[in-house]
C-alpha positions as CSV (number, residue, x, y, z in Angstrom):
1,X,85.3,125.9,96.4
2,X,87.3,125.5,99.2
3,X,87.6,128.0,102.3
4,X,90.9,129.5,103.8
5,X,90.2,127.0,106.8
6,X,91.5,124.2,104.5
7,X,94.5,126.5,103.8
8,X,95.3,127.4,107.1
9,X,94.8,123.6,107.7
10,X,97.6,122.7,105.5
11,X,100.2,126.0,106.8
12,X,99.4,125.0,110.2
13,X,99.2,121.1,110.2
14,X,102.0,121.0,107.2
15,X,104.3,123.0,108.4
16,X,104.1,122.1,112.2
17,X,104.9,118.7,111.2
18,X,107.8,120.0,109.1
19,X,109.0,122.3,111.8
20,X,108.8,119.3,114.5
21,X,110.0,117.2,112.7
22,X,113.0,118.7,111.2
23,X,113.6,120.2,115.0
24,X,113.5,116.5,116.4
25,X,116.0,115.1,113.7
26,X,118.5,117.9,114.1
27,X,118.7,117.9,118.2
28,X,118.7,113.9,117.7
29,X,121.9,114.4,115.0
30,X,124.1,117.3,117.6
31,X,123.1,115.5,120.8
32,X,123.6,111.9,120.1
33,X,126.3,109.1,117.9
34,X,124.7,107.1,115.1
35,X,123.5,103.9,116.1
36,X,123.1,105.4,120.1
37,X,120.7,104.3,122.1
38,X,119.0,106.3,125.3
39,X,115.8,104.3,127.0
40,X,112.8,106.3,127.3
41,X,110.4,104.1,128.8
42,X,112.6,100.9,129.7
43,X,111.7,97.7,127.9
44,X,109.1,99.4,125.6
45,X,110.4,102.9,123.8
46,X,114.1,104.2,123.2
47,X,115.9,106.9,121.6
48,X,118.1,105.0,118.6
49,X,119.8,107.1,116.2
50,X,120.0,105.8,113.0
51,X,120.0,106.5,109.0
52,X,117.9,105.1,106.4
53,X,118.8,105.0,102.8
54,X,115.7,103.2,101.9
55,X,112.0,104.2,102.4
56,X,109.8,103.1,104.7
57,X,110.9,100.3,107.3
58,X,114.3,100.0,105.7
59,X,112.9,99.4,101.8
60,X,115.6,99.4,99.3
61,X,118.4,100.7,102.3
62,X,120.9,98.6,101.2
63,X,121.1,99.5,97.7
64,X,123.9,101.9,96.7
65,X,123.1,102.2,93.2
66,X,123.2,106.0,92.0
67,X,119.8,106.0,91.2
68,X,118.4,105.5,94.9
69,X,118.2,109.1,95.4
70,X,116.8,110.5,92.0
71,X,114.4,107.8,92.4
72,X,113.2,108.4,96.3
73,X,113.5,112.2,95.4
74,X,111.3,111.6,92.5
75,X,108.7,109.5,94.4
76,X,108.3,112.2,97.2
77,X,107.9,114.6,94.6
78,X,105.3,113.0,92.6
79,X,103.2,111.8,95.9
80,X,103.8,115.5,97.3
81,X,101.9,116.8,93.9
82,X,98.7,114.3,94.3
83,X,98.3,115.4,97.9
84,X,98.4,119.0,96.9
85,X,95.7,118.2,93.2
86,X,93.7,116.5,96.0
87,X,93.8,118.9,98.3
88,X,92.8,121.7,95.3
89,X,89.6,119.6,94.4
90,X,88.5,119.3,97.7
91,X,84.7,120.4,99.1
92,X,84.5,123.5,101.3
93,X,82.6,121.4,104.0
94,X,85.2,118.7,103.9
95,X,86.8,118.8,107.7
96,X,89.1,115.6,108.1
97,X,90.1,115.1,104.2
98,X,92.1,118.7,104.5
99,X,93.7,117.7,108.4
100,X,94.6,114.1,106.8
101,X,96.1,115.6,103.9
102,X,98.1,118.2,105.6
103,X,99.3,115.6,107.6
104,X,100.7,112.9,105.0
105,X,102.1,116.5,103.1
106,X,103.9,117.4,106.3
107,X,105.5,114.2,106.8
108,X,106.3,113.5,103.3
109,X,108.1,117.2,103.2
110,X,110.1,116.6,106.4
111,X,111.8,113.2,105.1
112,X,112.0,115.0,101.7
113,X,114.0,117.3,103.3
114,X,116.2,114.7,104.7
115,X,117.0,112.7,101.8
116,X,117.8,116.1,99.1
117,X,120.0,117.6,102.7
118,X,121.6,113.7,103.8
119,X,120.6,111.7,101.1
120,X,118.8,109.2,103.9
121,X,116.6,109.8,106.7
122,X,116.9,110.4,110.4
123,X,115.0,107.9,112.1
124,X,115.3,107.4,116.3
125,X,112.0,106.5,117.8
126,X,112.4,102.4,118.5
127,X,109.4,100.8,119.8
128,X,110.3,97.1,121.4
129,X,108.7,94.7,123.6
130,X,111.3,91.1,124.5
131,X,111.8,90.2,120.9
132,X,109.4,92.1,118.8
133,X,111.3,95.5,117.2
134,X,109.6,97.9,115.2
135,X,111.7,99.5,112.6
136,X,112.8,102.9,113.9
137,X,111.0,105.9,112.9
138,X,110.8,109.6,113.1
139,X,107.9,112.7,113.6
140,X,107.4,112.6,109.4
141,X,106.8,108.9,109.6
142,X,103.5,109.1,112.5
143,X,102.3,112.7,110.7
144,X,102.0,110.4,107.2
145,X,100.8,107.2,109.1
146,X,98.3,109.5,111.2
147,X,97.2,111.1,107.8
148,X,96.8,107.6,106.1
149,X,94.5,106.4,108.9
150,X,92.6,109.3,109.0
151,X,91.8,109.0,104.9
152,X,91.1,105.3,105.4
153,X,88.4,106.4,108.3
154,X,87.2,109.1,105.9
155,X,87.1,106.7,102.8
156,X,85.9,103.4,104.0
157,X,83.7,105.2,107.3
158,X,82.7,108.4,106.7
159,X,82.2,108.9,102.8
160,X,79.4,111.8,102.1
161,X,76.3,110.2,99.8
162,X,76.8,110.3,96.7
163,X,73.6,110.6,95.5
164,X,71.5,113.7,94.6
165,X,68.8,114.5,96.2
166,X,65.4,114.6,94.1
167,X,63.7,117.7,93.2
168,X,60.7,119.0,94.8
């Protein structure tokens, strides 16, 4: 049975990351051009307005075939119901499993909302150091890869014994 902590967990965790993240991508799209760039912290971290067709890191961006959307629509969809069945079967005295789920939701909700409004996402945080680029990304991107590192902790660190205890 779960407790309304999990549920304020996901309103509160969820939909902060939707609501910074969808704040973030529209002040990027009125305040700067597509393919701008404004340094933050020189020679590490800029500002660089871009679109993605594709998923994550550019995946499938340069295909234009009709299905793209449907099928990155669908995939968001289907992902966004396992996090919420997870989330429903979930212990009362689970603490991190609801915060890491509400986290992946939050992100995958914001760049859902991005592809059904634009059909691509806003990306236009670009990490760089001489030669090395990491693919641009936005708020939705670091609340799912937060969420995924915090379930990997949970799963692979801090996974509650399984066994029963014996009577007496």
């Amino acid at each position: 049975m779960k407790g309304p902590r999990q549920y304020i967990y996901l309103l509160i965790i969820g939909g902060g990351i939707i609501l910074l993240d969808q704040t973030t991508k529209i002040w990027i799209d009125t305040h700067m051009r597509l393919y701008e760039t404004q340094p933050i912290l020189s020679g590490f971290l800029d500002l660089h307005y871009i679109r993605n067709p594709g998923a994550a890191f550019g995946f499938l961006s340069n295909n234009q075939s009709d299905w793209r959307i449907p099928f990155f629509v669908g995939i968001s969809v289907f992902a966004i119901g396992i996090i919420l069945f997870l989330f429903h079967k979930l212990e009362s005295s689970e603490v991190l499993m609801p915060m890491a789920l509400s986290l992946v939701l939050g992100g995958a909700l914001g760049n859902l909302i991005d592809r059904i409004r634009l059909g691509e996402v806003i990306d236009f945080i670009l990490v760089h150091y001489k030669s090395f680029r990491w693919p641009a990304f936005n708020v939705a991107d670091m609340a799912i890869s937060a969420g995924v590192f915090l379930l990997i902790i949970r799963m692979f660190f801090l996974e509650p014994d399984k066994k029963e205890n014996p009577p007496g």
